[in-house]
NUKOLKE-806538 format. One record per residue: x, y, z of N, C-alpha, C in turn; residue in one letter. Coordinates in steps of 0.1 Angstrom, whole numbers, plus 2048, in hexadecimal, padded with zeros to 3 digits. Layout:
R   n.u   n.v   n.w   ca.u   ca.v   ca.w   c.u   c.v   c.w   residuo
R     X     Y     Z      X      Y      Z     X     Y     Z         A
...
END
This chain:
R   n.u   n.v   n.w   ca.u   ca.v   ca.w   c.u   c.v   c.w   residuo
R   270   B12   685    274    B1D    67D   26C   B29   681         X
R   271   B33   685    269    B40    686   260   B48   678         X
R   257   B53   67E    252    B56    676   25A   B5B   66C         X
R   262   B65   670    26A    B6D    667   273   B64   65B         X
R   277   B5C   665    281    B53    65C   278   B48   64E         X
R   26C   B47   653    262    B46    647   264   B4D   63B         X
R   263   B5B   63C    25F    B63    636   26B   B68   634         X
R   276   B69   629    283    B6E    626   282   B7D   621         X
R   277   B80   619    26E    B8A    611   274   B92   620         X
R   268   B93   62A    263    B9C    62E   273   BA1   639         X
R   27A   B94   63D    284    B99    644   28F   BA3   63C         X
R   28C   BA2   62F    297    BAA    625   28E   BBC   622         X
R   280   BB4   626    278    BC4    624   27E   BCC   633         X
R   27F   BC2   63D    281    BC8    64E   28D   BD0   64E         X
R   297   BCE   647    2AC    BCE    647   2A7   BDC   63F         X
R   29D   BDC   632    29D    BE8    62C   296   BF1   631         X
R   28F   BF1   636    287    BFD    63D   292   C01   64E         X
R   299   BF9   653    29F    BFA    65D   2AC   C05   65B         X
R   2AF   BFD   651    2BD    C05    649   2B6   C18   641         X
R   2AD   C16   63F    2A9    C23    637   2A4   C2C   644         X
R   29E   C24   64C    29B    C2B    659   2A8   C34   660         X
R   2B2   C2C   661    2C0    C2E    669   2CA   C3A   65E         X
R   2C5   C37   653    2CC    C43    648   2C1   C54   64C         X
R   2B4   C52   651    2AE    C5F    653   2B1   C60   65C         X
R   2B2   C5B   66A    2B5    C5F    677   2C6   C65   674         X
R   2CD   C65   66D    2DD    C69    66B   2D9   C72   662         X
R   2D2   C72   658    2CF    C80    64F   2C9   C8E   65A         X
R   2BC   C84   663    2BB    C8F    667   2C0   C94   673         X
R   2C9   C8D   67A    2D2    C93    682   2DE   C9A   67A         X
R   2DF   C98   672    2ED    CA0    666   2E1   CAF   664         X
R   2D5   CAD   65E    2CE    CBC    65A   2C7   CC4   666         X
R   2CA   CC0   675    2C7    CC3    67F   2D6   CC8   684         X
R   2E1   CC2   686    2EE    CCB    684   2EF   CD6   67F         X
R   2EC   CD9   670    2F4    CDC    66C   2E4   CED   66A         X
R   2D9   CE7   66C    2D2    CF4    66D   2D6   CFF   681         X
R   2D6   CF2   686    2D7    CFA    696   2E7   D03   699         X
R   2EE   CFB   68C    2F9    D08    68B   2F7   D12   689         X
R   2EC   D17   67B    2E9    D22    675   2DB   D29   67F         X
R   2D3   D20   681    2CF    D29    68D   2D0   D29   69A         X
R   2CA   D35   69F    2CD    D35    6B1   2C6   D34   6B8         X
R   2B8   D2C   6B3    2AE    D26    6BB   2AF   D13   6BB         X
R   2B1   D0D   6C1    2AF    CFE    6C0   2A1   CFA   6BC         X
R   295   D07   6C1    285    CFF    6BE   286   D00   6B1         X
R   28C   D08   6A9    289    D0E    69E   28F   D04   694         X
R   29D   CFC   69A    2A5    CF4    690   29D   CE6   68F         X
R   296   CE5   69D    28F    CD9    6A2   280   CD7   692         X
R   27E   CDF   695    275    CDF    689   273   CDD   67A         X
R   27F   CE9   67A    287    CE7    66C   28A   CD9   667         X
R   28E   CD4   671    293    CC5    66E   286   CB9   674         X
R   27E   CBD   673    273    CB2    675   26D   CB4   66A         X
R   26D   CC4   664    267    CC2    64F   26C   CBF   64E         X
R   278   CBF   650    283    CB8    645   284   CA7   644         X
R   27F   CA2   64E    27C    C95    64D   272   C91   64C         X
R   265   C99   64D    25D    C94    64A   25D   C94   637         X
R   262   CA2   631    265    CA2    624   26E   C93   61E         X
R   275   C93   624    280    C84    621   275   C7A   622         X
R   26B   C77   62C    266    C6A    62E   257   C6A   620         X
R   255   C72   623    24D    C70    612   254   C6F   60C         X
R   260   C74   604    267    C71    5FC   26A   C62   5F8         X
R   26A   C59   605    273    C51    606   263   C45   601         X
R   256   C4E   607    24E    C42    608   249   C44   5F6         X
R   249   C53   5F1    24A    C50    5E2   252   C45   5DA         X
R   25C   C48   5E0    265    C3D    5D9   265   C2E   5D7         X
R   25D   C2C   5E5    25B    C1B    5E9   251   C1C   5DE         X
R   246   C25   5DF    23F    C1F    5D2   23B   C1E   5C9         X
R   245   C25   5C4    24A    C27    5B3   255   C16   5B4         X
R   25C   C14   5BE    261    C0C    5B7   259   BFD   5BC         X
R   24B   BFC   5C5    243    BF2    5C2   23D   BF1   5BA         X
R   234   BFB   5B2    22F    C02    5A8   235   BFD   59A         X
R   244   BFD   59A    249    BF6    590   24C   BE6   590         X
R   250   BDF   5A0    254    BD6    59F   244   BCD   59A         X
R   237   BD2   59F    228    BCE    59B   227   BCC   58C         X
R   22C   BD8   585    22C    BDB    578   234   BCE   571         X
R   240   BCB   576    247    BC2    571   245   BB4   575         X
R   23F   BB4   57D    237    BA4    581   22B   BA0   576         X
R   226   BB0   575    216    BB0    569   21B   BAA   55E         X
R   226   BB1   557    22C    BB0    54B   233   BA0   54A         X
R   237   B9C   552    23F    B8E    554   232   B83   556         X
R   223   B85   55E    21B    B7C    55D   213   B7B   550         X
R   212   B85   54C    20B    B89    53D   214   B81   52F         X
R   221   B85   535    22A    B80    524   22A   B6B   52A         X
R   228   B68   532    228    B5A    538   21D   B53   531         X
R   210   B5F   533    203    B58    52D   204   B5B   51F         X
R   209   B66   517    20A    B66    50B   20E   B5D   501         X
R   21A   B5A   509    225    B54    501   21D   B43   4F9         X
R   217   B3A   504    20F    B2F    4FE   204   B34   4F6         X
R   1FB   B41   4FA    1F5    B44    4F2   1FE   B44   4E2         X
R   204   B49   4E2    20A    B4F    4D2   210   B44   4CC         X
R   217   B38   4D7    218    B2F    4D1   20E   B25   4CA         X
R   204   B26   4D1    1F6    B1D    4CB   1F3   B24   4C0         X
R   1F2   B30   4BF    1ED    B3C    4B3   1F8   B36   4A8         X
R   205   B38   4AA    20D    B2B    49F   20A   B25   49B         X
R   208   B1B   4A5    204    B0E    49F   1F6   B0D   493         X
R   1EF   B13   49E    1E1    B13    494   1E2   B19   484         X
R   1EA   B23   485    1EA    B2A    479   1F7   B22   46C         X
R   1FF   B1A   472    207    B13    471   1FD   B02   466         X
R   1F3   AFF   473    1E8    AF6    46C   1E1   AF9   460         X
R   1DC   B06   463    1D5    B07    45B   1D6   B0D   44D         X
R   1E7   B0E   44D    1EA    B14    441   1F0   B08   43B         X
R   1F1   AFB   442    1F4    AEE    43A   1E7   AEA   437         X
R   1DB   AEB   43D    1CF    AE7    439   1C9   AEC   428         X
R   1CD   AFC   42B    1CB    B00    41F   1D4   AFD   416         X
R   1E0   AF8   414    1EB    AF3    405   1E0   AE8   409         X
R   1E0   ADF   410    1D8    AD1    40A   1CD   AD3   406         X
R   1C5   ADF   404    1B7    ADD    3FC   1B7   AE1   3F2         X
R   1C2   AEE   3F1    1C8    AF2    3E6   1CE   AE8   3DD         X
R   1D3   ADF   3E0    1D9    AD4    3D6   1CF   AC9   3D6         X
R   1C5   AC2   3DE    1B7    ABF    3DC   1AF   AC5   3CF         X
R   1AD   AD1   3D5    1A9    ADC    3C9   1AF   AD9   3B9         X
R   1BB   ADC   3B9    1BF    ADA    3AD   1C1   ACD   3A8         X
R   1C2   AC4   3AA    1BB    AB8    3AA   1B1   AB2   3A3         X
R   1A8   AB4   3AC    19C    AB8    3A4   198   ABD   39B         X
R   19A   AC9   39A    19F    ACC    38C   1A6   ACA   37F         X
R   1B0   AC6   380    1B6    ABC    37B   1AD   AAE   373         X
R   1A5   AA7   37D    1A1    A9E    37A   195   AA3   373         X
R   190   AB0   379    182    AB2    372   187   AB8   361         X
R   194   ABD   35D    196    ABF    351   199   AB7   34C         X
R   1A1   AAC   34F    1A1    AA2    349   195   A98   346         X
R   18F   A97   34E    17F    A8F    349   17A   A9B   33D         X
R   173   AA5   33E    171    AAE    336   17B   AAE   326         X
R   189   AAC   325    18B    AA7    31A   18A   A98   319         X
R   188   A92   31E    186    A83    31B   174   A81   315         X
R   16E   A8A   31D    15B    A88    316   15B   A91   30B         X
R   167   A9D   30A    165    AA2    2FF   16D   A9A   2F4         X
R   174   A94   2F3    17A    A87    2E6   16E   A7C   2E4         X
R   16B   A7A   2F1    15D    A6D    2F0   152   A76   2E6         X
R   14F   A82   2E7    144    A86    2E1   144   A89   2D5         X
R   155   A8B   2D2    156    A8D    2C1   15E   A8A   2B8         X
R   15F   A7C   2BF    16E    A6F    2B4   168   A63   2BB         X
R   168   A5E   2AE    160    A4D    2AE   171   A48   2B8         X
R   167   A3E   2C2    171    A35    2CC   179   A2D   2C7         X
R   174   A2A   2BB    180    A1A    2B7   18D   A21   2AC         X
R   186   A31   2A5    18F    A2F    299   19A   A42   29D         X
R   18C   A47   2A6    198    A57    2AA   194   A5D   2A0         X
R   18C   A5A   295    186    A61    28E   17B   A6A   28F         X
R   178   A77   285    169    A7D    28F   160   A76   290         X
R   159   A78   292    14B    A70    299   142   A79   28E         X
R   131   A79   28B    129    A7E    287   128   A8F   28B         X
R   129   A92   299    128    A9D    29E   130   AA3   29B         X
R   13C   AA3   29C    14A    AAB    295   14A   AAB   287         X
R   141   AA6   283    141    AA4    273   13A   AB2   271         X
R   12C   AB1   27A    125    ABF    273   12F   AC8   277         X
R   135   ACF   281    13E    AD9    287   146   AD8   27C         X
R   14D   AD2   274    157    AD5    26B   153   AD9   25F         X
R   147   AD4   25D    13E    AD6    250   13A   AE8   250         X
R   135   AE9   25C    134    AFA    259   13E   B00   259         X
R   14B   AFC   25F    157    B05    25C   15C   B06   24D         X
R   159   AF9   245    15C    AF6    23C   150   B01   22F         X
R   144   B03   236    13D    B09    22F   143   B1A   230         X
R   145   B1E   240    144    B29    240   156   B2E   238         X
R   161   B25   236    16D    B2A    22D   167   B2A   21C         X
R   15F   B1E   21B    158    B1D    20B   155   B29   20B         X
R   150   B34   20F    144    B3F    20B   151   B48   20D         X
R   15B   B4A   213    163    B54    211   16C   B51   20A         X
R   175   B44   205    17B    B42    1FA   177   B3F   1E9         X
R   16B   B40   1EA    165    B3C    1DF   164   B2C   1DA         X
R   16C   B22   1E0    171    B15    1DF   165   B0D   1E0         X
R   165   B01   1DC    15B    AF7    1E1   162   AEC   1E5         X
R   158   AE3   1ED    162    ADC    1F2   15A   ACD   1EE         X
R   15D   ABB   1F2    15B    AB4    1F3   157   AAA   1F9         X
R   14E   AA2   1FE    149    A9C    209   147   A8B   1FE         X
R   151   A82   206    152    A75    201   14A   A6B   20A         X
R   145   A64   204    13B    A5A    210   146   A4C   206         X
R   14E   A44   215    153    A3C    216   150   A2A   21B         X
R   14B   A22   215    147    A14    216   150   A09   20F         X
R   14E   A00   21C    159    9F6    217   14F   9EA   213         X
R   154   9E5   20D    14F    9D9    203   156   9C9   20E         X
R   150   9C3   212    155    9B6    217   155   9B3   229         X
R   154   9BE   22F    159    9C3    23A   150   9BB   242         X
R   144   9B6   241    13B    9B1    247   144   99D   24A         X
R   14A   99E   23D    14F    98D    23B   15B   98C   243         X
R   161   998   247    16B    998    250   168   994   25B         X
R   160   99B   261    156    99C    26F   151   98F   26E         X
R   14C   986   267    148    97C    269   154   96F   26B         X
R   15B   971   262    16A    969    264   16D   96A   26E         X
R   173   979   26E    17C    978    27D   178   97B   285         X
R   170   97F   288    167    987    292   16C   999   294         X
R   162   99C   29D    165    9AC    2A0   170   9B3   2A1         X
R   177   9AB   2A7    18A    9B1    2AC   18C   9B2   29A         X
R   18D   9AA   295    197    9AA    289   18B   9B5   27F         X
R   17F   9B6   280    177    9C2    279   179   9CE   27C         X
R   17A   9CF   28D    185    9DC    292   190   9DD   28E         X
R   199   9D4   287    1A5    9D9    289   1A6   9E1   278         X
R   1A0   9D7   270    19E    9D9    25F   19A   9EB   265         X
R   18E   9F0   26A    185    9FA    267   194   A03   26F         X
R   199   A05   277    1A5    A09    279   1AE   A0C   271         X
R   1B7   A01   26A    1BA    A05    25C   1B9   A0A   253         X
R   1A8   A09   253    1A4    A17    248   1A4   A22   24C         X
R   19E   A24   25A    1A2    A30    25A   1AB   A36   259         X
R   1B8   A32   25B    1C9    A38    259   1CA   A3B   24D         X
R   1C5   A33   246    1C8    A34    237   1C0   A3F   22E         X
R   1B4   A3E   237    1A8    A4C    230   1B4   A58   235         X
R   1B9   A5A   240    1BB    A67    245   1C9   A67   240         X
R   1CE   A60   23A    1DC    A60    235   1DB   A63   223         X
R   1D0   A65   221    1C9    A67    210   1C3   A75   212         X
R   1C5   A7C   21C    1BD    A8B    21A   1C9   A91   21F         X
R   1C8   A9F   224    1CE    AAB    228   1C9   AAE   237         X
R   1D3   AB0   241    1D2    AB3    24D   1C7   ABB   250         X
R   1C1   AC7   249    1B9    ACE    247   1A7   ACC   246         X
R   1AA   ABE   242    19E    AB5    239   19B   AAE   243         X
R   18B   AA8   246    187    AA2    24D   186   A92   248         X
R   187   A89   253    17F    A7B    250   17C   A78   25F         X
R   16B   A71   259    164    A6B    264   161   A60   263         X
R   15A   A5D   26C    152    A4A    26E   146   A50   26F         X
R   13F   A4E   26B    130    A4E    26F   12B   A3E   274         X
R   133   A37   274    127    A25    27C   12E   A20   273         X
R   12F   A0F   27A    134    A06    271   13F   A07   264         X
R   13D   A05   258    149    A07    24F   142   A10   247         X
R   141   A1D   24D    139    A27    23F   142   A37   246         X
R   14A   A3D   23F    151    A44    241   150   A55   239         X
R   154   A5C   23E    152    A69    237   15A   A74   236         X
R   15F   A78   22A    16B    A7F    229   168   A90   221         X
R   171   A99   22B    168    AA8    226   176   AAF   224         X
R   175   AAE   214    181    AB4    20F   17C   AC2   20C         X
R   185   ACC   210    183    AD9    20E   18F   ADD   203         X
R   18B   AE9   1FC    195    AF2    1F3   193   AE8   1E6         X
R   18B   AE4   1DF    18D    AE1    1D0   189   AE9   1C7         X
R   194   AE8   1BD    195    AF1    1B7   195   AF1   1A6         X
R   197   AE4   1A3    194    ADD    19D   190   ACE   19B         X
R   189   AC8   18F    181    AB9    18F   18D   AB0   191         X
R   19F   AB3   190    1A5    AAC    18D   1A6   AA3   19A         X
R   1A9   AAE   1A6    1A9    AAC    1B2   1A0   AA2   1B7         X
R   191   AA2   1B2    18A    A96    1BC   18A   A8B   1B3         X
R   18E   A89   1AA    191    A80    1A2   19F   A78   1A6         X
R   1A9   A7F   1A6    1B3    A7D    1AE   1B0   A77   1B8         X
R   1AE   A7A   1C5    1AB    A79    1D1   1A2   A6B   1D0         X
R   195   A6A   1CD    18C    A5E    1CB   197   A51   1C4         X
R   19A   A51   1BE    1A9    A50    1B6   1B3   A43   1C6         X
R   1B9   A4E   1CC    1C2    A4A    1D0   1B9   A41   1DF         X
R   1B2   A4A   1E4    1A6    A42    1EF   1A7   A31   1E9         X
R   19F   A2F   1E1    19B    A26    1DC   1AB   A1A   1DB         X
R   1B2   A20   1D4    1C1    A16    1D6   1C5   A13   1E7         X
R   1C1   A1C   1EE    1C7    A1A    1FA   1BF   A12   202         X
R   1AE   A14   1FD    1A9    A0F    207   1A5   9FD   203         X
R   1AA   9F9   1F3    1A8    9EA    1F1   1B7   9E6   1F1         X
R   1C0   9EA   1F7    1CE    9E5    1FB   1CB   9D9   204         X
R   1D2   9CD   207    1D2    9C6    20B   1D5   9C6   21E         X
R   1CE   9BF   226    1D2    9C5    234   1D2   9B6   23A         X
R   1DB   9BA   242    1E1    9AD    24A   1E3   9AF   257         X
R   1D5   9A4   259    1CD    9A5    26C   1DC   9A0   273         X
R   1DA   9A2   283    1E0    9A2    28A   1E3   993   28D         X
R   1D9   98A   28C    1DA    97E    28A   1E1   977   27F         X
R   1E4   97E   272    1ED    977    268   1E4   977   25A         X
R   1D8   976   25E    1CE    975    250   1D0   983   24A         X
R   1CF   983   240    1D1    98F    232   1C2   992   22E         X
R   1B8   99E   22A    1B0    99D    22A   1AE   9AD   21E         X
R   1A9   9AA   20F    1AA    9B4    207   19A   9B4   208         X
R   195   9C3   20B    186    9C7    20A   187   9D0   1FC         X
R   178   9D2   1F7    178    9E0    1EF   172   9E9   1F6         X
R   16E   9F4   1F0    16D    A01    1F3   165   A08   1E9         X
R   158   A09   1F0    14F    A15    1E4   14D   A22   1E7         X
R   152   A2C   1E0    152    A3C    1E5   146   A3E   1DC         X
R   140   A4A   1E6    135    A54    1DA   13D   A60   1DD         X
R   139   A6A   1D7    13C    A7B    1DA   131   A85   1D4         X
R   12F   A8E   1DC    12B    A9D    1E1   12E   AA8   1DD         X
R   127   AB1   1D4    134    ABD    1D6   12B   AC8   1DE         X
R   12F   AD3   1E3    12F    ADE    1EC   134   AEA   1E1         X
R   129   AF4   1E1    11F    AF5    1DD   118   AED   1D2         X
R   11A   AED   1CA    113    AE9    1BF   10C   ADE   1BE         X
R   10A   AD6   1C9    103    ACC    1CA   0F4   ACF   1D5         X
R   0FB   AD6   1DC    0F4    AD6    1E8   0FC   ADB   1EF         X
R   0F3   AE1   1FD    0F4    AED    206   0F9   AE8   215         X
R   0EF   ADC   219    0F4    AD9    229   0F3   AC9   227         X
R   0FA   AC9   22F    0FF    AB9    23A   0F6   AB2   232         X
R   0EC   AAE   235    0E2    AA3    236   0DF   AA2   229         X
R   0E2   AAE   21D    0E0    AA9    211   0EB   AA4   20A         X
R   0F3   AA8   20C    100    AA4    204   107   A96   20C         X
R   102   A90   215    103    A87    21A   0FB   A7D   210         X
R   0F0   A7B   213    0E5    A7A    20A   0E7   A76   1FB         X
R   0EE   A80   1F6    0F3    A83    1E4   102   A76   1E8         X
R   10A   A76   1F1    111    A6F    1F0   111   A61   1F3         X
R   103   A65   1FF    106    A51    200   100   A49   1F4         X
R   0F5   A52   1EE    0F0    A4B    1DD   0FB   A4A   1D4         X
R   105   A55   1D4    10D    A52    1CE   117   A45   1CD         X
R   11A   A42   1DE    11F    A34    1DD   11A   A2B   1DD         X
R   10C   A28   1E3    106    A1C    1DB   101   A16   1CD         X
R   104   A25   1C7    106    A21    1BB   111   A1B   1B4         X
R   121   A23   1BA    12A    A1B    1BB   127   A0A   1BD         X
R   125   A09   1C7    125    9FA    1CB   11F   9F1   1C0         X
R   115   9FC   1BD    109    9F1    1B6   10E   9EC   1A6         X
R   116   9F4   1A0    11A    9F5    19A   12C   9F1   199         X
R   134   9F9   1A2    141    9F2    1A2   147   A01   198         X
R   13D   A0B   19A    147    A17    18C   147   A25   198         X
R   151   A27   19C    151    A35    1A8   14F   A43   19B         X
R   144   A4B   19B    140    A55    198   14A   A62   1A0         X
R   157   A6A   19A    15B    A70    19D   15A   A7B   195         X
R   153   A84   196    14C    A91    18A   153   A9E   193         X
END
């Protein structure tokens, strides 16, 4: 194979420059004609027509390199969008990852969250409703007691605080054991909270000693009443899960707000004497 015939390029560059050659030699034999008509010296036309090709041959070499100058340009542009193009696809991709990375931590995130509010109300029920009965606990007892004080001082009203004891509860627990003592203390509590007003508190304080904070009385009839109906509900007869039937009693004391006493610890106090006197006796003091 010959050189040339290697090189296809450069034989198509040879044909072009050969051809562009053969077009000035006929131009400038055509602007060599056509001046030695007009004038009547030949040295004079001879010249004329040698700027004239020399004018055409720069022209012609401008040209070559305006249009290598562009075809360079367009090779730049074609190697450049070649390397881009994977670039921008990887820039996808990545930005593609990392915006699934972020929904998954975002839903991680919330999650978490999620779980940390739900623990948070779960330690906040453990912290202020006894486990077995959903009743308040001691702590929610004071929190309701000052609400209870701070409506007393702007209604003018007083209100009631009942200390609740069952009578027998121990002989259960020993019969049947603890399940069937849980289940009795359970029942009372439905029954205490089903004898007050949605408004009204009942708690557990330990074992079978319970406490109830009636607000708005307005007359003696009302805690009389009330002590009243407690007491029927809470020596009703109850029938364990096992089949045994099991009638306790029930000794209430009561408290009044103001007129007894001012905070928690005393009218607690005035009331649990009050029920042990109950007990001791068998006669519920409702004044």
């Amino acid at each position: 194979m010959s050189c040339l015939g290697a090189h296809p390029d450069r034989v198509n560059q040879l044909q072009c420059w050969c051809l562009m050659l053969g077009a000035a030699l006929l131009l400038s034999l055509g602007i060599f004609v056509s001046i030695n008509g007009v004038l009547a010296e030949p040295s004079a036309a001879v010249m004329l027509t040698l700027c004239a090709m020399v004018l055409i041959a720069i022209a012609l070499a401008l040209l070559r390199q305006l249009q290598l100058a562009r075809s360079q340009r367009d090779q730049a542009l074609a190697r450049a969008g070649a390397r881009e193009c994977p670039t921008c696809e990887g820039l996808c991709q990545l930005e593609t990852c990392l915006s699934e990375c972020a929904a998954r931590r975002v839903q991680a995130l919330q999650a978490e969250i999620a779980a940390l509010n739900s623990r948070e109300r779960v330690l906040k029920v453990q912290a202020q409703y006894d486990g077995l009965t959903g009743l308040a606990n001691r702590y929610l007892l004071k929190d309701r007691f000052q609400l209870a004080v701070e409506r007393a001082r702007r209604s003018g009203k007083s209100f009631a605080l009942y200390m609740v004891d069952l009578n027998g509860f121990k002989a259960v627990n020993d019969q049947h054991g603890h399940a069937a003592g849980d289940e009795v203390l359970v029942v009372i509590a439905q029954r205490l909270l089903a004898s007050v007003r949605a408004s009204d508190t009942v708690a557990r304080l330990g074992g079978d000693e319970f406490v109830l904070l009636v607000e708005s009385i307005e007359n003696p009839h009302e805690i009389q009443h009330l002590g009243e109906k407690m007491f029927d509900r809470l020596t009703a007869p109850i029938t364990l899960s096992m089949g045994a039937v099991e009638q306790l009693g029930a000794s209430i004391g009561l408290a009044l707000y103001p007129d007894e006493a001012l905070g928690l610890d005393n009218l607690l106090h005035l009331a649990d004497q009050a029920m042990y006197e109950c007990k001791s006796t068998g006669l519920m003091s409702l004044h």
